[in-house]
N, C-alpha and C positions, 0 to 999 in steps of 0.2 A: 504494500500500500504506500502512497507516496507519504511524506513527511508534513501534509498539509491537511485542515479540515476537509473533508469531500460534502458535496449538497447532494443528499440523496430522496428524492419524491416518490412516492406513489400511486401512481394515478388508478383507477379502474372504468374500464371500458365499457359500455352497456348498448342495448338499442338507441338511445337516448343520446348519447355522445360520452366524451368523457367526462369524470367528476374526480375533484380530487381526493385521495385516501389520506395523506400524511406525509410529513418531510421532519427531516433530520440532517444534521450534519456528522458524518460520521468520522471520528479522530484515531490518528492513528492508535497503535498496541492497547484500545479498547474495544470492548464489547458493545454496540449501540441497538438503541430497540427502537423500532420506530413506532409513535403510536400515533393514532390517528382515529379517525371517523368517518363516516357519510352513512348520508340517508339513500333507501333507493327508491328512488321512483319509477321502477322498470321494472316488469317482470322477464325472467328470462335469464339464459347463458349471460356471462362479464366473463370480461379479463382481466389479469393483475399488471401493467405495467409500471416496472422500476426505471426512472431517470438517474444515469449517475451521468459522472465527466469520465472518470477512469477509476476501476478500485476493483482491488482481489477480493472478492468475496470467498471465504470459507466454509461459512455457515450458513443457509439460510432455513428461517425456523418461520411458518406460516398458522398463526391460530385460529380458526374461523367459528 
């Protein structure tokens, strides 16, 4: 991971368009948890997408 805070988003995708989940900045040789919210207004399949710039992800832990 680089030596710098990273801006990490998460957006979710629906029929609807996107809406946004939650953002975090993630720091180096720490653990970050991104927490977040939304409402839905959509019935139906979504997607999860992550916005980074550049970052090693190790871990990724999803709780729904």
């Amino acid at each position: 991971m680089s030596e710098a805070n990273v801006p990490v988003t998460a957006m979710v995708k629906t029929t609807e368009g996107f809406k946004f989940g939650g953002a975090i900045f993630a720091e180096p040789n720490c653990w970050s948890m991104l927490k977040g919210g939304l409402t839905a207004d959509a019935t139906g399949a979504a997607d999860l997408y992550f916005e980074v710039q550049f970052l090693w992800l190790f871990s990724i832990v999803i709780i729904l």
